[in-house]
PyMOL CGO cylinders between C-alpha atoms (Angstrom):
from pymol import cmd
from pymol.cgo import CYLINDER

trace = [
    CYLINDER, 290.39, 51.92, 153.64, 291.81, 48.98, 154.81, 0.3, 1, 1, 1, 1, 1, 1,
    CYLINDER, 291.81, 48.98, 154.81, 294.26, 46.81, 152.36, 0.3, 1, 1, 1, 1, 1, 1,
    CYLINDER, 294.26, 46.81, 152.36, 293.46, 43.94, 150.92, 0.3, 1, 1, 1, 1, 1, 1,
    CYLINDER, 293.46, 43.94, 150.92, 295.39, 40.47, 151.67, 0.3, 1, 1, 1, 1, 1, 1,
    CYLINDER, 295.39, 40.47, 151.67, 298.05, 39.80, 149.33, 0.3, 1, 1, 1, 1, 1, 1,
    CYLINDER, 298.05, 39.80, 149.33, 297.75, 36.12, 146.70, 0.3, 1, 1, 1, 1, 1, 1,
    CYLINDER, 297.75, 36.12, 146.70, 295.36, 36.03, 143.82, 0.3, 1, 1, 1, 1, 1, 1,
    CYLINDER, 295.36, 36.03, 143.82, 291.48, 34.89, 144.36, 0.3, 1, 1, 1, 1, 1, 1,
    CYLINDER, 291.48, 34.89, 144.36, 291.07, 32.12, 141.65, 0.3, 1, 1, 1, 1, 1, 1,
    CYLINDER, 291.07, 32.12, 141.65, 287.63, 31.96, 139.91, 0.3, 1, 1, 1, 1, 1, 1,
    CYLINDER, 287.63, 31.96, 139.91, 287.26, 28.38, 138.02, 0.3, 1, 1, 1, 1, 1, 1,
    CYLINDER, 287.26, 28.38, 138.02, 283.67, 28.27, 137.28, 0.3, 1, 1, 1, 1, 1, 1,
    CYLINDER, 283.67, 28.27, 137.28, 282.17, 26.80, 133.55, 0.3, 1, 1, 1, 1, 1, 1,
    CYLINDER, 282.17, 26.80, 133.55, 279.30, 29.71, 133.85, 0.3, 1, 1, 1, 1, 1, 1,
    CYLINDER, 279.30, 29.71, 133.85, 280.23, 33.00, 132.28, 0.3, 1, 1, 1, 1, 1, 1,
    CYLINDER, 280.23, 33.00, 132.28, 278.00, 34.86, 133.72, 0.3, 1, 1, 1, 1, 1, 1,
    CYLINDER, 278.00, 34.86, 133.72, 278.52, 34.10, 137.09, 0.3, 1, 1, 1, 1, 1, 1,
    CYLINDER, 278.52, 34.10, 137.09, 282.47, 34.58, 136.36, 0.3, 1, 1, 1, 1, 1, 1,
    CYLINDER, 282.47, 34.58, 136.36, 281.96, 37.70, 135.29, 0.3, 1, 1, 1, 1, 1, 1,
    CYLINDER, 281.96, 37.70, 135.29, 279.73, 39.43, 138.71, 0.3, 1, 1, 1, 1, 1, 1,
    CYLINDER, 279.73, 39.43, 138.71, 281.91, 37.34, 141.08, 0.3, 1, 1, 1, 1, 1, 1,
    CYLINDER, 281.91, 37.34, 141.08, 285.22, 38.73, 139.27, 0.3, 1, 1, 1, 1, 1, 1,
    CYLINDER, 285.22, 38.73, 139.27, 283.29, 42.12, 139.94, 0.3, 1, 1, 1, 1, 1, 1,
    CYLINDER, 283.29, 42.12, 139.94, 282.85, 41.83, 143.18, 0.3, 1, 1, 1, 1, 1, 1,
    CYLINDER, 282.85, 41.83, 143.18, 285.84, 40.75, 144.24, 0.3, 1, 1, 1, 1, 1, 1,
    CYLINDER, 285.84, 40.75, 144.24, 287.43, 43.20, 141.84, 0.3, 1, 1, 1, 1, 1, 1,
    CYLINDER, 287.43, 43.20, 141.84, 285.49, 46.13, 143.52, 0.3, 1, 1, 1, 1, 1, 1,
    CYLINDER, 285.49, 46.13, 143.52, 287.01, 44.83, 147.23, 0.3, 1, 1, 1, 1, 1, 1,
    CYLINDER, 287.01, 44.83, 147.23, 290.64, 45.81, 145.61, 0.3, 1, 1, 1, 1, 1, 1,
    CYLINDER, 290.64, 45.81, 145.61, 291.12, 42.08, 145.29, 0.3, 1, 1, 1, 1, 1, 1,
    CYLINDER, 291.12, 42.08, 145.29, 293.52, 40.36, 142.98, 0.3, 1, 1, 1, 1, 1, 1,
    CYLINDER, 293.52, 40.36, 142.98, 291.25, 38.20, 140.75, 0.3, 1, 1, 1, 1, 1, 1,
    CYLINDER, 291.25, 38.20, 140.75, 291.64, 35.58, 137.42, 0.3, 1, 1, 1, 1, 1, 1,
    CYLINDER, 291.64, 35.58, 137.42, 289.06, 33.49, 136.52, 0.3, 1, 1, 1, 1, 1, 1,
    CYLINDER, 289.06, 33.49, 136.52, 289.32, 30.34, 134.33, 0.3, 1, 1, 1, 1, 1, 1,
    CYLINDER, 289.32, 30.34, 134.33, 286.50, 28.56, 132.47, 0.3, 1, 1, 1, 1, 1, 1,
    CYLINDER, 286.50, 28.56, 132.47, 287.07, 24.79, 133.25, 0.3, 1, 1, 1, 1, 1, 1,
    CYLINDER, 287.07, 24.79, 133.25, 289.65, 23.24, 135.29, 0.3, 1, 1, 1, 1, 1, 1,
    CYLINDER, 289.65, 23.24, 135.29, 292.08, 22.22, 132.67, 0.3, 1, 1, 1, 1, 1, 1,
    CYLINDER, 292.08, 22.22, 132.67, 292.04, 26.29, 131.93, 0.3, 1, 1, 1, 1, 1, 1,
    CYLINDER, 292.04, 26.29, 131.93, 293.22, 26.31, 135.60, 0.3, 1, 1, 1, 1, 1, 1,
    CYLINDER, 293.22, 26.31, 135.60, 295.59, 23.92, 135.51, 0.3, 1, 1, 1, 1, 1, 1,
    CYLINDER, 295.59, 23.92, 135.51, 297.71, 24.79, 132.30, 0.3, 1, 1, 1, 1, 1, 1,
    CYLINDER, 297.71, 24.79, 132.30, 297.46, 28.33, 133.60, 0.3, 1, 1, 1, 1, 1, 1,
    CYLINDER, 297.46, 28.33, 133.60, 298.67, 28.08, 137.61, 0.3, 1, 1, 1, 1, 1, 1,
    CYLINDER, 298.67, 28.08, 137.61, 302.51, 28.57, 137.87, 0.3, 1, 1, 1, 1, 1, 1,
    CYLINDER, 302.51, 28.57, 137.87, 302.32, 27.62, 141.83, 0.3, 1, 1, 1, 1, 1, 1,
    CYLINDER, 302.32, 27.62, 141.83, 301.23, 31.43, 143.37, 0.3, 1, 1, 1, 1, 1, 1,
    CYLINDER, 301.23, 31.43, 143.37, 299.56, 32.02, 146.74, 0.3, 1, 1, 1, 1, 1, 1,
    CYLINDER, 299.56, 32.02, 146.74, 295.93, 32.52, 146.37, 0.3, 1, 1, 1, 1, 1, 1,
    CYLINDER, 295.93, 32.52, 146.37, 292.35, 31.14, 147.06, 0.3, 1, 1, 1, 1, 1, 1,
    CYLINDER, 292.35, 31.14, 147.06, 290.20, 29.15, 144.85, 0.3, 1, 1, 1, 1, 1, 1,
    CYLINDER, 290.20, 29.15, 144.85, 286.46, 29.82, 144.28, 0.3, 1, 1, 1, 1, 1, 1,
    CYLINDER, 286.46, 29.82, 144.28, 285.79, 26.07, 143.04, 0.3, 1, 1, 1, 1, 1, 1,
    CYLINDER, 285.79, 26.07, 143.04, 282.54, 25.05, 141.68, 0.3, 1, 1, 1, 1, 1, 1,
    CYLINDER, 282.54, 25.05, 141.68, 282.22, 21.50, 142.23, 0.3, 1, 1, 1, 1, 1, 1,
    CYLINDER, 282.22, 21.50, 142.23, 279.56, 20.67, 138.98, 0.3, 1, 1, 1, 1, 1, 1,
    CYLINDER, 279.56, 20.67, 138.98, 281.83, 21.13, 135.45, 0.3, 1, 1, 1, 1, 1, 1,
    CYLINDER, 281.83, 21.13, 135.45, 282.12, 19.51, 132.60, 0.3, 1, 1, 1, 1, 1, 1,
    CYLINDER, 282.12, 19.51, 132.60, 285.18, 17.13, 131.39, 0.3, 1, 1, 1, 1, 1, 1,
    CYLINDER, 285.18, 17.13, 131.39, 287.18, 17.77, 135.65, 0.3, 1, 1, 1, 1, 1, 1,
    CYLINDER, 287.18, 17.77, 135.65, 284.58, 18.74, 138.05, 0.3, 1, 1, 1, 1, 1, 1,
    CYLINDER, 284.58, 18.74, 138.05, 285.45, 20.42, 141.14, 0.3, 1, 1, 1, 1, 1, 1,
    CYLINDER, 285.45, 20.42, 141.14, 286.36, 17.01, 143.19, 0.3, 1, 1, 1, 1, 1, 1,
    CYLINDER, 286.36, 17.01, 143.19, 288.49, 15.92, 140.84, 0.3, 1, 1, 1, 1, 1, 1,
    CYLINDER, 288.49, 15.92, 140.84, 290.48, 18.75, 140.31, 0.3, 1, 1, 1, 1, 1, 1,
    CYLINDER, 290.48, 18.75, 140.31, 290.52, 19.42, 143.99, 0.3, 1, 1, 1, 1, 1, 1,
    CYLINDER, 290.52, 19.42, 143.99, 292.37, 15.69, 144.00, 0.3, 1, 1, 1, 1, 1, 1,
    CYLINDER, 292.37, 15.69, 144.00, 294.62, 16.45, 141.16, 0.3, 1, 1, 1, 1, 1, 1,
    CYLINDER, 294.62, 16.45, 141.16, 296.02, 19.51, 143.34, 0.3, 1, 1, 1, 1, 1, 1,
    CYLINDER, 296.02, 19.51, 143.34, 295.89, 17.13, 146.29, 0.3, 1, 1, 1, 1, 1, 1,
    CYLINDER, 295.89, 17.13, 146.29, 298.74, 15.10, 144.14, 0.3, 1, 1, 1, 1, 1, 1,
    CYLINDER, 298.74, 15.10, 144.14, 300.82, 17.72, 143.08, 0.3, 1, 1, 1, 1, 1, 1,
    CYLINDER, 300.82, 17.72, 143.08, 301.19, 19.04, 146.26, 0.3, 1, 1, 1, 1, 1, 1,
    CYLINDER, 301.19, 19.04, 146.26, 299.91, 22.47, 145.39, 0.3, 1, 1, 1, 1, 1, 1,
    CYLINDER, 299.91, 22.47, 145.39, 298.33, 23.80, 148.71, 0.3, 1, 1, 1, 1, 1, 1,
    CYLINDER, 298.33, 23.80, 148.71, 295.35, 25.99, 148.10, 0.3, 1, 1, 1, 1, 1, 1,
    CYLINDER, 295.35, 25.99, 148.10, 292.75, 27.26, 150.25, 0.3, 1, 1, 1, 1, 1, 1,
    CYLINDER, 292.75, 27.26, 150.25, 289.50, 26.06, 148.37, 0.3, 1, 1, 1, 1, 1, 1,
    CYLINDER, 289.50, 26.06, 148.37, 285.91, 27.11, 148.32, 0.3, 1, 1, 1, 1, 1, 1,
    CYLINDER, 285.91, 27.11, 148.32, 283.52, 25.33, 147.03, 0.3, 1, 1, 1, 1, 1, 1,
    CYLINDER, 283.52, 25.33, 147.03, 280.70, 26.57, 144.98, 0.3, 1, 1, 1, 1, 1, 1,
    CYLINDER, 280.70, 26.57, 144.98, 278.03, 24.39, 145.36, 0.3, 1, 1, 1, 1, 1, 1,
    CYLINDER, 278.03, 24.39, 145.36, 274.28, 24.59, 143.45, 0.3, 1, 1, 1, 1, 1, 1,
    CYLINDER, 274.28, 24.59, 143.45, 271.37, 23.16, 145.44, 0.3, 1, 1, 1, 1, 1, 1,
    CYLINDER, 271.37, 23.16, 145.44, 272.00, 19.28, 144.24, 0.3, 1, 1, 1, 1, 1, 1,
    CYLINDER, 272.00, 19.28, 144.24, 275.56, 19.63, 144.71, 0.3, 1, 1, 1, 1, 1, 1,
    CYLINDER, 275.56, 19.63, 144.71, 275.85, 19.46, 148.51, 0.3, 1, 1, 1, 1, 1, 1,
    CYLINDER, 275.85, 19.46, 148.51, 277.04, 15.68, 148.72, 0.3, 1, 1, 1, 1, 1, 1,
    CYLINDER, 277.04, 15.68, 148.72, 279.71, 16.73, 146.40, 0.3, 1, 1, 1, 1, 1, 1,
    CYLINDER, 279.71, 16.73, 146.40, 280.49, 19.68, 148.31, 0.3, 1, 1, 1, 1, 1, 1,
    CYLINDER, 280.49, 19.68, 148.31, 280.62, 17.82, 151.59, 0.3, 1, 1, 1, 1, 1, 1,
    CYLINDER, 280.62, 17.82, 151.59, 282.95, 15.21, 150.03, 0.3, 1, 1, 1, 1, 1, 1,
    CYLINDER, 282.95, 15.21, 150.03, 285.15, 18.47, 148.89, 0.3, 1, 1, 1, 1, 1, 1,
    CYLINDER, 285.15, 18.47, 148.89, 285.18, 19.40, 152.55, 0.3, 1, 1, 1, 1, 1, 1,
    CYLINDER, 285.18, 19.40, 152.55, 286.24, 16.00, 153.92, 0.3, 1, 1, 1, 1, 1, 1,
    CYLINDER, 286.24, 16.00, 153.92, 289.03, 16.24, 151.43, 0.3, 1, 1, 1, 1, 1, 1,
    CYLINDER, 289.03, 16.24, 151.43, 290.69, 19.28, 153.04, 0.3, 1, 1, 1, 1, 1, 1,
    CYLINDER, 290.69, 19.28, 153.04, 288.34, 22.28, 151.15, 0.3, 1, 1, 1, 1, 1, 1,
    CYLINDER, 288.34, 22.28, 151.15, 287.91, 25.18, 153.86, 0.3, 1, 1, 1, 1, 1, 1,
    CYLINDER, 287.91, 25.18, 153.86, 284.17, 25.86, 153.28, 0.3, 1, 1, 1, 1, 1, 1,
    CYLINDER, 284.17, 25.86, 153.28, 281.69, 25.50, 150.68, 0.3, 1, 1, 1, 1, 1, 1,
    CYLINDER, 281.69, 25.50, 150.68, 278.91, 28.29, 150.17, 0.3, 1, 1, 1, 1, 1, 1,
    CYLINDER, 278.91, 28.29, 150.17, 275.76, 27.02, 148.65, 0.3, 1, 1, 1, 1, 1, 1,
    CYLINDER, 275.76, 27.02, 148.65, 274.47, 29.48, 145.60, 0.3, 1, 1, 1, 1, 1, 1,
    CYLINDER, 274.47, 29.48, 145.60, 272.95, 32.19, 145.68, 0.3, 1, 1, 1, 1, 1, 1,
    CYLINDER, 272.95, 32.19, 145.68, 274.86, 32.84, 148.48, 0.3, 1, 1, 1, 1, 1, 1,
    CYLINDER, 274.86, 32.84, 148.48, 275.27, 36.47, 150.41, 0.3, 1, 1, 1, 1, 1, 1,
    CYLINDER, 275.27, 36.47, 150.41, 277.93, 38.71, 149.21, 0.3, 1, 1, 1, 1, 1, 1,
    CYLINDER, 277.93, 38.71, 149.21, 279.52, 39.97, 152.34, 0.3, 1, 1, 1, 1, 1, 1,
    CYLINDER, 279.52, 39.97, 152.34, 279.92, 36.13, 153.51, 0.3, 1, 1, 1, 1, 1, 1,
    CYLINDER, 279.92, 36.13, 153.51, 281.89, 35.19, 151.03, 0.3, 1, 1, 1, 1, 1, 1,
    CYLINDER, 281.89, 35.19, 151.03, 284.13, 37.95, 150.69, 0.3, 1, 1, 1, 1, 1, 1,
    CYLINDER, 284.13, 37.95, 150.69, 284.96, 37.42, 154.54, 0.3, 1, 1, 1, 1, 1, 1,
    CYLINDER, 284.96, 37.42, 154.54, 285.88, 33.92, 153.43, 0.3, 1, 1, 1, 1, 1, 1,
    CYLINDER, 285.88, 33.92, 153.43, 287.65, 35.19, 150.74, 0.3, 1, 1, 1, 1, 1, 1,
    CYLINDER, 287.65, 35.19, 150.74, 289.73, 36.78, 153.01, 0.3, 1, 1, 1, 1, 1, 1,
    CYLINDER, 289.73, 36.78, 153.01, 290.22, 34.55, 155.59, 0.3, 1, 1, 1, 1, 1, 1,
    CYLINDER, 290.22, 34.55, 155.59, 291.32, 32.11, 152.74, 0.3, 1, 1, 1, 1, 1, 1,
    CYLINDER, 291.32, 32.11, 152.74, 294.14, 34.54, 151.31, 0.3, 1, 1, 1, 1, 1, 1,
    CYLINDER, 294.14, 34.54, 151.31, 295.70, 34.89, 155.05, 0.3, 1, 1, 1, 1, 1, 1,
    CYLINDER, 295.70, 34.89, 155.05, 295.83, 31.42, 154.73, 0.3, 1, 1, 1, 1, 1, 1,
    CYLINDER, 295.83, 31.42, 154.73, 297.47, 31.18, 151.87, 0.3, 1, 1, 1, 1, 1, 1,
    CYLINDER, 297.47, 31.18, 151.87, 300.16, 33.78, 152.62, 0.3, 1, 1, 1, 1, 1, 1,
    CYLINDER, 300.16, 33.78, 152.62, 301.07, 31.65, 155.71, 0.3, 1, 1, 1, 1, 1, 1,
    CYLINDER, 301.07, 31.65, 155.71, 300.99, 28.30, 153.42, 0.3, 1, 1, 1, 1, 1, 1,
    CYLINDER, 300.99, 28.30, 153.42, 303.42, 29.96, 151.11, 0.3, 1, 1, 1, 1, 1, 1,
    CYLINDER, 303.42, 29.96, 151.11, 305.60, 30.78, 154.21, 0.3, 1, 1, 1, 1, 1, 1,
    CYLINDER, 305.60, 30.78, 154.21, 305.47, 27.78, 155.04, 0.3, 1, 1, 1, 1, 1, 1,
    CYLINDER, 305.47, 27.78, 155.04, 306.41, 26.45, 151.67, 0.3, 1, 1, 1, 1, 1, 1,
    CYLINDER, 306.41, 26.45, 151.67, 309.65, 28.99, 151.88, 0.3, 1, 1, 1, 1, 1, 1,
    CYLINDER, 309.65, 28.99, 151.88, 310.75, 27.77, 154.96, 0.3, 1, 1, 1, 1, 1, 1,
    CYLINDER, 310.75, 27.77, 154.96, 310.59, 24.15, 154.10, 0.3, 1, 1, 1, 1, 1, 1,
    CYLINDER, 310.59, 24.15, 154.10, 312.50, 25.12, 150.93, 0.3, 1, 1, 1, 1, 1, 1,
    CYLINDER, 312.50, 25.12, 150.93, 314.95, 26.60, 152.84, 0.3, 1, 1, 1, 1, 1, 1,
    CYLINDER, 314.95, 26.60, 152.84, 315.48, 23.63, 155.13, 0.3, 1, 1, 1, 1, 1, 1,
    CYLINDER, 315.48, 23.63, 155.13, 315.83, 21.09, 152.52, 0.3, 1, 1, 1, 1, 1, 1,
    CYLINDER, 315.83, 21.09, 152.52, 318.93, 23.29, 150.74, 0.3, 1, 1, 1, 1, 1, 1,
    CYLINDER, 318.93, 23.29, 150.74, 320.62, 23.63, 154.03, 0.3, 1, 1, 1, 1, 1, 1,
    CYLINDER, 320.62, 23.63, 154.03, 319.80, 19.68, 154.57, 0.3, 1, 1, 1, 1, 1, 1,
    CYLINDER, 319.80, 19.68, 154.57, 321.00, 19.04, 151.08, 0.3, 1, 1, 1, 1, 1, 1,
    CYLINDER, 321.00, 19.04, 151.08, 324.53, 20.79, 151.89, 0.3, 1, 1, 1, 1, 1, 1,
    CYLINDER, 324.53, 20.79, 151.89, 325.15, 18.03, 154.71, 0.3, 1, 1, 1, 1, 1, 1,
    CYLINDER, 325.15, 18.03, 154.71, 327.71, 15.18, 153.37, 0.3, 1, 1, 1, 1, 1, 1,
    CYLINDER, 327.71, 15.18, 153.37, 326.42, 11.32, 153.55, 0.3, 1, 1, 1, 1, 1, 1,
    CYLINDER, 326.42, 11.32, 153.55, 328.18, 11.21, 157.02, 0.3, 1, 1, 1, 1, 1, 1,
    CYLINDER, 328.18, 11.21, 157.02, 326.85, 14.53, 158.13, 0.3, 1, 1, 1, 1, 1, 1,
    CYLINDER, 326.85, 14.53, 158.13, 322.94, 13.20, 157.51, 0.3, 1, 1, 1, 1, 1, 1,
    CYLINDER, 322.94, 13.20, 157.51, 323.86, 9.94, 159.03, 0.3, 1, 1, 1, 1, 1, 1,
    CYLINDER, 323.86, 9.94, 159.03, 324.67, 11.80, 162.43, 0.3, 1, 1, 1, 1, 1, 1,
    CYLINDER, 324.67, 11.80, 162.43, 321.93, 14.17, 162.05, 0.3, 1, 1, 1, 1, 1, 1,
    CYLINDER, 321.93, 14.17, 162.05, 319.58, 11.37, 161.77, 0.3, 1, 1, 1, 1, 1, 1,
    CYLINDER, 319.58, 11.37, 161.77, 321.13, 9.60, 164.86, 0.3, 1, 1, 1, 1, 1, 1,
    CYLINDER, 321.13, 9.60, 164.86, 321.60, 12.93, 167.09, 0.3, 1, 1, 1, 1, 1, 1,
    CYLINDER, 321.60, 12.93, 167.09, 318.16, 13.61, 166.31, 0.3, 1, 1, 1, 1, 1, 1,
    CYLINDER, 318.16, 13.61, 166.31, 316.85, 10.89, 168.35, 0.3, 1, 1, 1, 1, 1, 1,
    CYLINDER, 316.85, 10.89, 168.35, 318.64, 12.03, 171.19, 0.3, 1, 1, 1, 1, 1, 1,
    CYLINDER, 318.64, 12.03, 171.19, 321.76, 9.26, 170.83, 0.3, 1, 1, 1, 1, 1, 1,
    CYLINDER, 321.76, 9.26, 170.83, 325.17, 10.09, 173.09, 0.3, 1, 1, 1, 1, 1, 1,
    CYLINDER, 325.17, 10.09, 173.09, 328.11, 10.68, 170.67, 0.3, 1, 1, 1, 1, 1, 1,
    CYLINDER, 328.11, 10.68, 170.67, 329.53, 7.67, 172.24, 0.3, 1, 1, 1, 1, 1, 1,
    CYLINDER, 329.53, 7.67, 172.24, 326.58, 5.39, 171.11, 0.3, 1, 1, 1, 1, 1, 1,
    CYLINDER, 326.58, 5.39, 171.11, 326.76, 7.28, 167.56, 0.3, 1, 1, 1, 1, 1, 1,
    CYLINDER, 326.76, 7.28, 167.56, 330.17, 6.36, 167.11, 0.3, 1, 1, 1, 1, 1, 1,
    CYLINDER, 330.17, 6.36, 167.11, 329.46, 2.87, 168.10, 0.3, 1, 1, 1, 1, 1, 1,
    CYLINDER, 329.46, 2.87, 168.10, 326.81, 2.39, 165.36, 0.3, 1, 1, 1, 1, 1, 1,
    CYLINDER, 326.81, 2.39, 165.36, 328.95, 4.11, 162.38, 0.3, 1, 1, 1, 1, 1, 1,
    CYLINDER, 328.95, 4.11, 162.38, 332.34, 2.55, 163.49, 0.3, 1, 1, 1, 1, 1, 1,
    CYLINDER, 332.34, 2.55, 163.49, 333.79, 5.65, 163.65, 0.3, 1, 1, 1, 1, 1, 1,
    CYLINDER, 333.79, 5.65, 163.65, 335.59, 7.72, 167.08, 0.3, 1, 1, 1, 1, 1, 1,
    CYLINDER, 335.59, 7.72, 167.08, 333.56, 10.01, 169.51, 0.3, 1, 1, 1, 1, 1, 1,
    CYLINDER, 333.56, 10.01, 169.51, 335.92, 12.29, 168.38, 0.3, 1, 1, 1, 1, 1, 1,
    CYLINDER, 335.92, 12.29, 168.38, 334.56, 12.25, 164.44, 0.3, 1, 1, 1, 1, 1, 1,
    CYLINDER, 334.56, 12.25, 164.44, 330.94, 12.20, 165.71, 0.3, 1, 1, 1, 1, 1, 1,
    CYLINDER, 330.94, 12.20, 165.71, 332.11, 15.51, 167.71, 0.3, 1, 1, 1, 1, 1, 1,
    CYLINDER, 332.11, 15.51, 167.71, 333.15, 17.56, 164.89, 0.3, 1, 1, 1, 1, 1, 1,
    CYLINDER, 333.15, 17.56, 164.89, 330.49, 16.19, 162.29, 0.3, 1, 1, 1, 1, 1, 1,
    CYLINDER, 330.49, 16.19, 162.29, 327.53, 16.78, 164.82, 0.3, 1, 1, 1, 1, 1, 1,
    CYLINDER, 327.53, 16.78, 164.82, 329.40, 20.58, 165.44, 0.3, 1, 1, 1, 1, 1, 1,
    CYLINDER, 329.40, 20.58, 165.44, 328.82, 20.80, 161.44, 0.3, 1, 1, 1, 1, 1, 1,
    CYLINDER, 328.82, 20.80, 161.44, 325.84, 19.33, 161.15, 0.3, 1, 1, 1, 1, 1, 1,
    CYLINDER, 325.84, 19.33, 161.15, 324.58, 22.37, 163.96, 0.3, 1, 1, 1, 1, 1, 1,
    CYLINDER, 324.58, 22.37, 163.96, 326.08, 25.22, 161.81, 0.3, 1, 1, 1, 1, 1, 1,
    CYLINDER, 326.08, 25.22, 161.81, 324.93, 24.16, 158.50, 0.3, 1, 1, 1, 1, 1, 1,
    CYLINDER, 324.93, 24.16, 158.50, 321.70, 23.29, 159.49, 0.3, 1, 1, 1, 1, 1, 1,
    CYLINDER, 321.70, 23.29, 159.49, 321.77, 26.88, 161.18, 0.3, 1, 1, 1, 1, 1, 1,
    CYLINDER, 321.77, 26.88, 161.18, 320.53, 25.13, 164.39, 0.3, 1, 1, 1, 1, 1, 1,
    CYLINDER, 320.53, 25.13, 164.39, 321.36, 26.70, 167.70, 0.3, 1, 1, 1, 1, 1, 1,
    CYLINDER, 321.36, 26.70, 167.70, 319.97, 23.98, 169.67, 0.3, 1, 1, 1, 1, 1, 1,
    CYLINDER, 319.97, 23.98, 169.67, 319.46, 20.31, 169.81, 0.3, 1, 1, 1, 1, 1, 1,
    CYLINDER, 319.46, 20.31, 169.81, 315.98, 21.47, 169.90, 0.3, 1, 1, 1, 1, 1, 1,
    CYLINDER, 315.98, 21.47, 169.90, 316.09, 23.24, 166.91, 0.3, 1, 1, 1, 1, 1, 1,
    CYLINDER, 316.09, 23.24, 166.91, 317.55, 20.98, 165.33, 0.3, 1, 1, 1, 1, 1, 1,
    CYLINDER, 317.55, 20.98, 165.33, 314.80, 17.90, 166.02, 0.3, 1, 1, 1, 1, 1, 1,
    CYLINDER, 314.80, 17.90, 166.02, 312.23, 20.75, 164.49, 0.3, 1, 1, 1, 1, 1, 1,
    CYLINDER, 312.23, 20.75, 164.49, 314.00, 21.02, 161.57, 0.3, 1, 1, 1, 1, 1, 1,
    CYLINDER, 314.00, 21.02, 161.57, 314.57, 17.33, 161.32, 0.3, 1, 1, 1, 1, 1, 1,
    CYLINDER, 314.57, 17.33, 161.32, 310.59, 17.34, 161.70, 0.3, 1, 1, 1, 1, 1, 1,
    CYLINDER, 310.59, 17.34, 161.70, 310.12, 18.82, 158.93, 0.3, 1, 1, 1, 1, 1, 1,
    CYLINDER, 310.12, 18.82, 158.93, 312.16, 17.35, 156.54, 0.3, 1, 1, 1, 1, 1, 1,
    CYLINDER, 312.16, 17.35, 156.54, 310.33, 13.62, 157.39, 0.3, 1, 1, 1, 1, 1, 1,
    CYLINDER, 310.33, 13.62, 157.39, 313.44, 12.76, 159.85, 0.3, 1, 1, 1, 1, 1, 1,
    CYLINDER, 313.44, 12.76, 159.85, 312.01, 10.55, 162.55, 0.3, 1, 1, 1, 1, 1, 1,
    CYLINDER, 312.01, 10.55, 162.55, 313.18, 11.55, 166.12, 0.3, 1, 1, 1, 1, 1, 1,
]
cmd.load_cgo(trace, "trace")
């Protein structure tokens, strides 16, 4: 038996019934499941967790677009589904254009949407990566002093040290041993590496 993708499948659906046999399934796949009856539920529940989100687009008080936006804000990165019922496909297309991963129309087959299921979780593991990595970068960008960033920003763009120490007023020398720090606090072994990183963190090269 093959194991199932790490993250948590979230269920935010207003019917209970349907809740209930898609927490089942899912369930019966070895899947980590919790399942939340409106999107507020969702939203004073989620403390920021890898995972999937089986998203029902028609619900009272937030429907499914909206909260989809109000994760779109925050930041949170989740690989959505949407839920749709047979006069919800305009919704559901909208969801789509707005960075959902699929939408399955109901009744829709079992074995389809657990395959999406899991393609959605190996998403999220790699999203969360992500996430870590970018965290990471920002705390070794965060150690640089004022000067340190102000090189970084210049070396970046692929300046000489001699044209770096013209724009700060300071001596090739200085550039020398702040660009030297900048490397080994940044944990760069490369100018290349170093414009990725800078990539990352906004820094235009």
């Amino acid at each position: 038996m093959k194991t199932p993708p790490d993250g948590t499948v979230f269920i935010v659906d207003d019917d209970d019934d349907f809740r209930a046999s898609m927490q089942w399934l899912l369930e019966s796949e070895g899947l980590s499941v919790t399942s939340f009856n409106s999107a507020r539920a969702f939203l004073d529940a989620y403390d920021g967790s890898p995972g999937c989100l089986l998203l029902d687009v028609r619900m009272p008080e937030i429907n499914g677009l909206a909260l989809q936006q109000m994760l779109l804000e925050k930041g949170i990165q989740l690989p959505i589904i949407v839920l749709s019922g047979h006069g919800d496909i305009p919704m559901a297309v909208t969801a789509i254009k707005n960075g959902a991963m699929d939408f399955l129309e109901k009744p829709f087959d079992d074995a389809l949407l657990l395959h999406r299921v899991n393609q959605g979780l190996k998403q999220a593991a790699e999203l969360h990566q992500q996430s870590r990595q970018l965290e990471h970068t920002r705390g070794l960008y965060d150690s640089l002093s004022r000067r340190e960033k102000e090189v970084m920003a210049l070396v970046v763009t692929g300046r000489a040290n001699r044209e770096i120490a013209e724009d700060l007023g300071i001596s090739p020398k200085t550039v020398e041993v702040h660009r030297s720090r900048v490397m080994n606090k940044m944990q760069a072994g490369s100018l290349p590496v170093l414009v990725t990183l800078a990539a990352q963190l906004g820094i235009p090269s």
